[in-house]
ZALO-279022 format. One record per residue: residue number from 1; residue in three letters; x, y, z of N, C-alpha, C in turn. Coordinates in nm, 2 decimals. Example, Ala and Ser with C-alpha at 12.3 -4.5 7.8 and 13.67 -1.06 7.14 Angstrom:
ZALO-279022
+-------+-------+--------+---------+--------+---------+----------+--------+--------+---------+--------+
! fivex ! torgu ! n_east ! n_north !   n_up ! ca_east ! ca_north !  ca_up ! c_east ! c_north !   c_up !
+-------+-------+--------+---------+--------+---------+----------+--------+--------+---------+--------+
!     1 !   ala !   1.32 !   -0.57 !   0.78 !    1.23 !    -0.45 !   0.78 !   1.32 !   -0.33 !   0.78 !
!     2 !   ser !   1.28 !   -0.22 !   0.71 !    1.37 !    -0.11 !   0.71 !   1.29 !    0.00 !   0.79 !
+-------+-------+--------+---------+--------+---------+----------+--------+--------+---------+--------+
***
This chain:
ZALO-279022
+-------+-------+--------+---------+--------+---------+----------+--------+--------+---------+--------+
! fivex ! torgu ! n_east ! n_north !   n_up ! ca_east ! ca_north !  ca_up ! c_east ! c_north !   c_up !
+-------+-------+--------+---------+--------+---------+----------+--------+--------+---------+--------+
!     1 !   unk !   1.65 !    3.99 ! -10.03 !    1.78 !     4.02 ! -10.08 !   1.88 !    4.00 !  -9.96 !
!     2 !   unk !   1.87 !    4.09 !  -9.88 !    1.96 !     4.06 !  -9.73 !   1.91 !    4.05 !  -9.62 !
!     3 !   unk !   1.94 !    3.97 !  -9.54 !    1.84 !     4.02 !  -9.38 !   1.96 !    4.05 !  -9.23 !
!     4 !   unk !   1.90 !    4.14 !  -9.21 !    1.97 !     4.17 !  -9.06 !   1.91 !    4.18 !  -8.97 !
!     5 !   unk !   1.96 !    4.20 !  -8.82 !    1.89 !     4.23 !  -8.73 !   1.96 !    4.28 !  -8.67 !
!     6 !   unk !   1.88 !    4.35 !  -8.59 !    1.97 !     4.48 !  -8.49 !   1.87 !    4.55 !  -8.38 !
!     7 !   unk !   1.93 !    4.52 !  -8.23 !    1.87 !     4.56 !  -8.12 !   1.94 !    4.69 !  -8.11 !
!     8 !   unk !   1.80 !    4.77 !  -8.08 !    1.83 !     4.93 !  -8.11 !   1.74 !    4.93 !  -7.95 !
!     9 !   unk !   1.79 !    5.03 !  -7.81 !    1.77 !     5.01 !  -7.67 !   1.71 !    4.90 !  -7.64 !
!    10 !   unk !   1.72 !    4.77 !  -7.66 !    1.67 !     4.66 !  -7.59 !   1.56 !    4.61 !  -7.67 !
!    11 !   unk !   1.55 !    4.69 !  -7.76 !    1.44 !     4.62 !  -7.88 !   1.45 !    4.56 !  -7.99 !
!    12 !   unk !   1.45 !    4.43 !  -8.06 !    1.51 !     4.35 !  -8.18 !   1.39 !    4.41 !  -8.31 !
!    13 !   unk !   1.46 !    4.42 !  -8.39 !    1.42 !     4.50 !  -8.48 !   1.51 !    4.36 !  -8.66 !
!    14 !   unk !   1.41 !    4.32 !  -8.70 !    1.45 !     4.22 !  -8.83 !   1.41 !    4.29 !  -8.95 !
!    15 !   unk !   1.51 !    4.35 !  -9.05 !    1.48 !     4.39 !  -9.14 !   1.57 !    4.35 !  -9.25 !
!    16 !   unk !   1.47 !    4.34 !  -9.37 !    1.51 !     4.25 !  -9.47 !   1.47 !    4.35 !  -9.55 !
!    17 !   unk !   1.62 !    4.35 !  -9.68 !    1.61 !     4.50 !  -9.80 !   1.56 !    4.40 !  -9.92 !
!    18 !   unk !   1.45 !    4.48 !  -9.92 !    1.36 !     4.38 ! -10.06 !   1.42 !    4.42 ! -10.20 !
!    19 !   unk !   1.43 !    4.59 ! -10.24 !    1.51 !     4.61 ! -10.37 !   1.59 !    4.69 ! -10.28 !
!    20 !   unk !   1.69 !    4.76 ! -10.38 !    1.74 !     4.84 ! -10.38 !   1.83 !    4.91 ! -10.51 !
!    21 !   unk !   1.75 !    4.99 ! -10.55 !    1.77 !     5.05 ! -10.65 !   1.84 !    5.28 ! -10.65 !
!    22 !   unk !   1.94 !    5.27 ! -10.68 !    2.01 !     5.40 ! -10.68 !   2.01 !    5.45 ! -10.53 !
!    23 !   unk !   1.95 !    5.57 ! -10.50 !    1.90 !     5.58 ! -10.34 !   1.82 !    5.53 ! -10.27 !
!    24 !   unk !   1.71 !    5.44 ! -10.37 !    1.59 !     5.43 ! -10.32 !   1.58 !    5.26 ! -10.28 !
!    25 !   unk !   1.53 !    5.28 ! -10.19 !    1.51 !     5.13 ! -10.12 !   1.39 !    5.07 ! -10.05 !
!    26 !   unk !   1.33 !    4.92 ! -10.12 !    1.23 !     4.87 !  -9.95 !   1.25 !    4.80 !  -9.91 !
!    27 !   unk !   1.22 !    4.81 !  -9.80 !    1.25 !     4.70 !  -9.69 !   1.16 !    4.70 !  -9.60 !
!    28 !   unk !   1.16 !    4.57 !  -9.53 !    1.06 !     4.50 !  -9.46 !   1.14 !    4.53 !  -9.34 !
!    29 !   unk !   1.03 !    4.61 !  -9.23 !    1.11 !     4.57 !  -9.07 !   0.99 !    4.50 !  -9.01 !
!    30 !   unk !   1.00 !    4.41 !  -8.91 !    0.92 !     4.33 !  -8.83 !   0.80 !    4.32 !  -8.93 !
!    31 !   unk !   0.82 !    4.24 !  -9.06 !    0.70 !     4.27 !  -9.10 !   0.56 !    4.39 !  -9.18 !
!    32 !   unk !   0.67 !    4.50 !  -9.16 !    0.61 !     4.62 !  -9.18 !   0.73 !    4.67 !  -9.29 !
!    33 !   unk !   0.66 !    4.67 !  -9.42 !    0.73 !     4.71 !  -9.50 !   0.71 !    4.88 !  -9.54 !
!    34 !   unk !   0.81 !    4.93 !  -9.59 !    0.88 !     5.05 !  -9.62 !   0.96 !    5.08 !  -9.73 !
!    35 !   unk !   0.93 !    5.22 !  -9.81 !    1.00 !     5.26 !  -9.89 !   1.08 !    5.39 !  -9.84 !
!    36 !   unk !   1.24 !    5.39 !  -9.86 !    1.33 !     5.49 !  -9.80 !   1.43 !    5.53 !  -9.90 !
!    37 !   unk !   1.46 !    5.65 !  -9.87 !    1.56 !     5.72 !  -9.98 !   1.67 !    5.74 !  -9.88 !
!    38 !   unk !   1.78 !    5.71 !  -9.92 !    1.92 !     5.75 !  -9.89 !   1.99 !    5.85 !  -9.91 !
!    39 !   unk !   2.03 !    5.94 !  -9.86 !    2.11 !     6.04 !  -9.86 !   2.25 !    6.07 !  -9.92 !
!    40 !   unk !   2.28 !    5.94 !  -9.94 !    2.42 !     5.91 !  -9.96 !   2.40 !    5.73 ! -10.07 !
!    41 !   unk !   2.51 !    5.72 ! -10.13 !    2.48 !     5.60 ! -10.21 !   2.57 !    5.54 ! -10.08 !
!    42 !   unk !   2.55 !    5.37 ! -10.09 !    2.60 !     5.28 !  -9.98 !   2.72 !    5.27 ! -10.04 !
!    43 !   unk !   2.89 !    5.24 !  -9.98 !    2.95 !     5.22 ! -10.03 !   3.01 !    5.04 !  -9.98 !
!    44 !   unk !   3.09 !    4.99 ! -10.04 !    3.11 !     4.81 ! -10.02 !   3.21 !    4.85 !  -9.91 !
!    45 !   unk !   3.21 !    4.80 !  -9.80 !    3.36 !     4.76 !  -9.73 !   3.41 !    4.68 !  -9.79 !
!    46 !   unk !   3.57 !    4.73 !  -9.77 !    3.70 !     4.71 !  -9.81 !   3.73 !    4.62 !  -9.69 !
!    47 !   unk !   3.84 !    4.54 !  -9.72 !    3.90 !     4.44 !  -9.60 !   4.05 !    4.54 !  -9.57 !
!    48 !   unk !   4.04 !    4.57 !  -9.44 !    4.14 !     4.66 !  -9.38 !   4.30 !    4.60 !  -9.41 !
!    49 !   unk !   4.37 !    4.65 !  -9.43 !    4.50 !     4.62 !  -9.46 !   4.55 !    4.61 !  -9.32 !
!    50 !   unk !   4.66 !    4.54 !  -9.27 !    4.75 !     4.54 !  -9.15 !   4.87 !    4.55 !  -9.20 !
!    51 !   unk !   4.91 !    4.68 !  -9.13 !    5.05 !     4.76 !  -9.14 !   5.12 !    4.73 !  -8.98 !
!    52 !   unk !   5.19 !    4.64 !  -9.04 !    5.27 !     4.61 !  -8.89 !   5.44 !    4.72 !  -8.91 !
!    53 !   unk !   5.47 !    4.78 !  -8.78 !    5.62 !     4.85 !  -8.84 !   5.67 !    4.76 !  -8.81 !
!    54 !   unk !   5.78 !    4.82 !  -8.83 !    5.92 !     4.73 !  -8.84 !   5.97 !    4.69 !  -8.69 !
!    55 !   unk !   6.02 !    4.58 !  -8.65 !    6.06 !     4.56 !  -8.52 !   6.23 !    4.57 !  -8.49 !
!    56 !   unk !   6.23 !    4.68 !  -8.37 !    6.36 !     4.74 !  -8.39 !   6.45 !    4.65 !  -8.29 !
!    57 !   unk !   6.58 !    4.68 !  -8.33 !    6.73 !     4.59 !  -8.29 !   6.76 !    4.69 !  -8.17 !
!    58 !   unk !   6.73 !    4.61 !  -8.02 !    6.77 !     4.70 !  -7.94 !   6.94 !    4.71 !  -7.97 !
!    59 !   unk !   7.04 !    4.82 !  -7.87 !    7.14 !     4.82 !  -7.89 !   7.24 !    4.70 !  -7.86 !
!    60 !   unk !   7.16 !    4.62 !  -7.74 !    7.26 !     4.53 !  -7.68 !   7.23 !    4.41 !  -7.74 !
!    61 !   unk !   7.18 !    4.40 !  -7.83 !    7.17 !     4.28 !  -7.93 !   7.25 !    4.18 !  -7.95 !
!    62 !   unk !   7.35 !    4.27 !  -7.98 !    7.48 !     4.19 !  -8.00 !   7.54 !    4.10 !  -7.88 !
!    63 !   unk !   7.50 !    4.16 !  -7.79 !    7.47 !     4.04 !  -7.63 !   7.43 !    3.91 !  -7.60 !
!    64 !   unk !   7.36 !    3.90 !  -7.68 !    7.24 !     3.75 !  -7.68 !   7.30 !    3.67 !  -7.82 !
!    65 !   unk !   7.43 !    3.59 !  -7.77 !    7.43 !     3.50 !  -7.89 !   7.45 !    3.38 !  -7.80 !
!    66 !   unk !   7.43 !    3.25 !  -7.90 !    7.38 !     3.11 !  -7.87 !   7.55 !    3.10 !  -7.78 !
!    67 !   unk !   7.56 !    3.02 !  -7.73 !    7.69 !     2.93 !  -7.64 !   7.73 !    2.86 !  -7.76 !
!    68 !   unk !   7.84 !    2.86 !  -7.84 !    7.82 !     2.76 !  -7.92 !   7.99 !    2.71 !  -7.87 !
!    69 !   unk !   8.06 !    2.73 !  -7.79 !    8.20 !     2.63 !  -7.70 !   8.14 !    2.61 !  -7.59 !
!    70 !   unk !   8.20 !    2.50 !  -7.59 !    8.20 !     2.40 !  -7.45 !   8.14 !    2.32 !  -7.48 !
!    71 !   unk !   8.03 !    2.23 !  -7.38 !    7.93 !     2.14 !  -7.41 !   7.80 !    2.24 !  -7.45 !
!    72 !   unk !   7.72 !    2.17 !  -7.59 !    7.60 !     2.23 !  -7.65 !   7.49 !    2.14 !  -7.56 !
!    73 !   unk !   7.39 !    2.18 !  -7.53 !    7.27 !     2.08 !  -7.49 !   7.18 !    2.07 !  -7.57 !
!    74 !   unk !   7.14 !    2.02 !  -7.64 !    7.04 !     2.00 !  -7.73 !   6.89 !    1.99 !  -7.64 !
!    75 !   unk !   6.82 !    2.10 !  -7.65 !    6.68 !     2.09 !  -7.57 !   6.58 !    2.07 !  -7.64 !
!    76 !   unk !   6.42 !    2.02 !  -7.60 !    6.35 !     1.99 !  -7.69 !   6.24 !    2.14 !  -7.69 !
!    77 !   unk !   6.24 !    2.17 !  -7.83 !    6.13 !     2.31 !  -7.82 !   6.03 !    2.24 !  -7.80 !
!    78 !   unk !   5.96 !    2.16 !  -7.79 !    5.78 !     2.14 !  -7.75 !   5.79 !    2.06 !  -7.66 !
!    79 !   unk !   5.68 !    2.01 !  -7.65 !    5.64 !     1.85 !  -7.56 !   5.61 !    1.75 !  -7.69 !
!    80 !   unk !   5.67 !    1.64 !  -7.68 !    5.67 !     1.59 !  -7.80 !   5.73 !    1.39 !  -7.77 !
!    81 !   unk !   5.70 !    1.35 !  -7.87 !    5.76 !     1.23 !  -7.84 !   5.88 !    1.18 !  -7.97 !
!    82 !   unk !   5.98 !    1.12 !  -7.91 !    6.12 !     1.08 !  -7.96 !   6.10 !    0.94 !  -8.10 !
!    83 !   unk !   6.11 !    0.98 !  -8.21 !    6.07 !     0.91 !  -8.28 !   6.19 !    0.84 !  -8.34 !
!    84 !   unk !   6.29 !    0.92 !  -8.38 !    6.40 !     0.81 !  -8.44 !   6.54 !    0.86 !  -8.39 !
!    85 !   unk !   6.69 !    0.83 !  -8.35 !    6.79 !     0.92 !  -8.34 !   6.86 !    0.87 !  -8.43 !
!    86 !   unk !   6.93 !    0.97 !  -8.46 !    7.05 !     0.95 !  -8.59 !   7.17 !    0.96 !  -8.57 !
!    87 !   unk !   7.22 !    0.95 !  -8.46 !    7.35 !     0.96 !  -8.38 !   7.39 !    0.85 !  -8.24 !
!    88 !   unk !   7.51 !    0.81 !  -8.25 !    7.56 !     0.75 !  -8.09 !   7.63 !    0.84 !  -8.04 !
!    89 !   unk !   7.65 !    0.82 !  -7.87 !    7.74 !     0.85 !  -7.82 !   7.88 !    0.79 !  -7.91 !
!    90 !   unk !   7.97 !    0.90 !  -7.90 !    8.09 !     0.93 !  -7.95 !   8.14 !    0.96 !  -8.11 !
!    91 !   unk !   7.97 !    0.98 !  -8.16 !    8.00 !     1.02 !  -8.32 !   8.00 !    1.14 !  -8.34 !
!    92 !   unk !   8.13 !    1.15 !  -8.44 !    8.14 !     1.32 !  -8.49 !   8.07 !    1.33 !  -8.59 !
!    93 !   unk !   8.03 !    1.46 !  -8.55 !    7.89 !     1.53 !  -8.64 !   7.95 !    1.70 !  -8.68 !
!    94 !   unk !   7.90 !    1.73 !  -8.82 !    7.91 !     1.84 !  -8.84 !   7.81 !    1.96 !  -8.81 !
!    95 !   unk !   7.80 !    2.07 !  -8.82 !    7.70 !     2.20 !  -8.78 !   7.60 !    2.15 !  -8.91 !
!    96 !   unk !   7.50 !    2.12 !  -8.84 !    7.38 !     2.13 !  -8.89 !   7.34 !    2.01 !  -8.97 !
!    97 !   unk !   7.38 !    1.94 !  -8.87 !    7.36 !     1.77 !  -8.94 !   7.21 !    1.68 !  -8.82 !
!    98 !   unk !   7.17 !    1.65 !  -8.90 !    7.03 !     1.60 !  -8.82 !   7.08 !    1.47 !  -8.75 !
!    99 !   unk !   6.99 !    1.52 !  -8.60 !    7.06 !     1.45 !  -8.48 !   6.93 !    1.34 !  -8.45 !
!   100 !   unk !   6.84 !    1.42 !  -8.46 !    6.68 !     1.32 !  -8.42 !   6.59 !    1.42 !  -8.44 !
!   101 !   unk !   6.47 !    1.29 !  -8.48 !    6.33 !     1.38 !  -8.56 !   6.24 !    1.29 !  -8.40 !
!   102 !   unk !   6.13 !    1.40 !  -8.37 !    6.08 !     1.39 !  -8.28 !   5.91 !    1.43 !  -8.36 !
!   103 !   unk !   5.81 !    1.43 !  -8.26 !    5.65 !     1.42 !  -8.29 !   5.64 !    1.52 !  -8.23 !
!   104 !   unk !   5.56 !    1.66 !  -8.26 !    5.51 !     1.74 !  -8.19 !   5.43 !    1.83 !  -8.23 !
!   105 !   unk !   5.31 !    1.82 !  -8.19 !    5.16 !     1.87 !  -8.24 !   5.13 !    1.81 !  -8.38 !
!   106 !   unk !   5.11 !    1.65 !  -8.40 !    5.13 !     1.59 !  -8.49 !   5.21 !    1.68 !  -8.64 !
!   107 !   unk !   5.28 !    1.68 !  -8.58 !    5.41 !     1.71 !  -8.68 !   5.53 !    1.65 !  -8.67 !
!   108 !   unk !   5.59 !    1.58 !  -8.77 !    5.75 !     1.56 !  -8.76 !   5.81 !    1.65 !  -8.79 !
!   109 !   unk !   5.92 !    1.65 !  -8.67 !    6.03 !     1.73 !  -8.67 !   6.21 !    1.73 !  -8.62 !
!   110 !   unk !   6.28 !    1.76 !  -8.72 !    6.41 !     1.72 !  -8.78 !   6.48 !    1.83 !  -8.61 !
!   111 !   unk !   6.57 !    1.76 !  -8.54 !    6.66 !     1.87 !  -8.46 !   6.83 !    1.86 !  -8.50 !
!   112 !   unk !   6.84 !    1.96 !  -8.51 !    7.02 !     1.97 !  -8.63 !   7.11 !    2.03 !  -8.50 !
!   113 !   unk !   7.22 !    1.98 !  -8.54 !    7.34 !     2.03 !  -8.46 !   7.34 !    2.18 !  -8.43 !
!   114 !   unk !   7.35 !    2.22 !  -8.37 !    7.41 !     2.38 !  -8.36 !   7.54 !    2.42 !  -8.40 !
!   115 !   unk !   7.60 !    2.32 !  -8.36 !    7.78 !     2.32 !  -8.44 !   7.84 !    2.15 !  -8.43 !
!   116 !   unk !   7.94 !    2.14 !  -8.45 !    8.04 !     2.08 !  -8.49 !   8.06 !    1.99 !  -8.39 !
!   117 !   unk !   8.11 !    1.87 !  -8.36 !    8.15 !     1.82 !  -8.24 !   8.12 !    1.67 !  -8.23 !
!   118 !   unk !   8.16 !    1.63 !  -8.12 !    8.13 !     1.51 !  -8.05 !   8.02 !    1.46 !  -7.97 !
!   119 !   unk !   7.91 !    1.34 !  -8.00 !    7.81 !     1.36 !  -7.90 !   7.89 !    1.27 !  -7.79 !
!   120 !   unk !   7.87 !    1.38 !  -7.66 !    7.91 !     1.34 !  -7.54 !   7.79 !    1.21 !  -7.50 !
!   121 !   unk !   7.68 !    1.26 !  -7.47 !    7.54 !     1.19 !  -7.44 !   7.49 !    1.21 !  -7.48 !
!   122 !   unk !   7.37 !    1.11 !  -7.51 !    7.21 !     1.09 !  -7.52 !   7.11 !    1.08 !  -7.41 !
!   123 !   unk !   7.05 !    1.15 !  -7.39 !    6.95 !     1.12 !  -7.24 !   6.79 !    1.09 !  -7.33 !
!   124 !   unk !   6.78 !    1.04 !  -7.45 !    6.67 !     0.98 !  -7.46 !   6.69 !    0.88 !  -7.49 !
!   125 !   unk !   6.55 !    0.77 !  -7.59 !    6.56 !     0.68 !  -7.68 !   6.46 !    0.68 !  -7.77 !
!   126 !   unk !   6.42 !    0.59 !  -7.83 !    6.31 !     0.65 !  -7.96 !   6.21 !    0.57 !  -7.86 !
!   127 !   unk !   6.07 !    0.61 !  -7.87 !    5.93 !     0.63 !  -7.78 !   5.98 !    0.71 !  -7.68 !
!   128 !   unk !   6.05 !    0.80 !  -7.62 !    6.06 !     0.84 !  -7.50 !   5.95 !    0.94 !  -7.55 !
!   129 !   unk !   5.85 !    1.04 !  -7.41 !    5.80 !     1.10 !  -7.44 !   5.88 !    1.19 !  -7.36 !
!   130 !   unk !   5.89 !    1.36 !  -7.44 !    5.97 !     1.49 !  -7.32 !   5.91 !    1.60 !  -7.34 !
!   131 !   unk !   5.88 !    1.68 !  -7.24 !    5.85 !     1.83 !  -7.25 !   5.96 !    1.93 !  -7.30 !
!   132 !   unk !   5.87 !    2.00 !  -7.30 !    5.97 !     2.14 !  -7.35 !   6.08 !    2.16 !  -7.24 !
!   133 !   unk !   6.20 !    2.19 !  -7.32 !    6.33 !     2.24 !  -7.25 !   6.39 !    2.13 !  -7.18 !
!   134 !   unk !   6.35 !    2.00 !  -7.18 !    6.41 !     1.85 !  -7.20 !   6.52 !    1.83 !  -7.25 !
!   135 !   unk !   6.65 !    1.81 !  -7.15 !    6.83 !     1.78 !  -7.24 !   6.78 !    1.64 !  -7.34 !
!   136 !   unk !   6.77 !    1.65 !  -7.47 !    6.78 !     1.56 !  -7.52 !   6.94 !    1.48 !  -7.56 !
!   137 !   unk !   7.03 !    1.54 !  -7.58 !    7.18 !     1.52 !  -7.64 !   7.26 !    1.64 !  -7.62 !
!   138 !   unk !   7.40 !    1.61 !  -7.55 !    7.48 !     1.65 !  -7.51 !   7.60 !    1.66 !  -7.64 !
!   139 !   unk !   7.69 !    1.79 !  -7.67 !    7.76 !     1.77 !  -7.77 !   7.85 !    1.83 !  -7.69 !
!   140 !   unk !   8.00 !    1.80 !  -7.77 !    8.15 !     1.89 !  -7.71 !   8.19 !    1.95 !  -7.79 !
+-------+-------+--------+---------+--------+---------+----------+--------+--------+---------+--------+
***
């Protein structure tokens, strides 16, 4: 029916439950089989649930927002390689208009404006390979 094994102080111990009927059960250990009554009926484990809480907004939250005047840098989130761009220097682009799709952990992946603007520069080209936090394109 089932077999387990279990080292009880340094001793391996293989026992396999031949029936098991209401309390009463046999089973084979090393070979040596046995009839046993239970005290208690077995009950099935359940798969534990994960309760994550809630993750709280410290106060100074409101502190940490993106630069979005002046020059934006477009950085690259991974290590990855430069597959197509969709922009020149001096084209106006709107917020959230796809600038270049790049390779990273065989994935393609689209990178969008952050805002509004002009691309100042490009510091890649398609094959370039760049790590993480790599200026790819410069916006105004």
């Amino acid at each position: 029916m089932k077999k387990f094994n279990f080292r009880i102080r340094g001793h391996l111990y293989n026992v396999e439950i031949i029936n098991f009927e209401d309390n009463k059960a046999k089973v084979e250990v090393n070979g040596t089989f046995y009839k046993i009554e239970m005290e208690q009926t077995a009950q099935q484990s359940k798969t534990p649930i994960l309760v994550r809480k809630e993750l709280e907004t410290p106060r100074s939250a409101h502190k940490f927002k993106k630069q979005v005047e002046g020059t934006a840098k477009i950085k690259a989130p991974l290590p990855g390689n430069i597959m197509q761009i969709f922009v020149k220097e001096g084209d106006k682009i709107e917020k959230g208009q796809k600038l270049l799709q790049y390779e990273a952990m065989k994935m393609e992946n689209d990178l969008l404006s952050e805002k509004a603007g002009i691309v100042k520069s490009i510091k890649v080209v398609a094959g370039d390979s760049v790590l993480e936090g790599d200026i790819l394109i410069e916006i105004l």
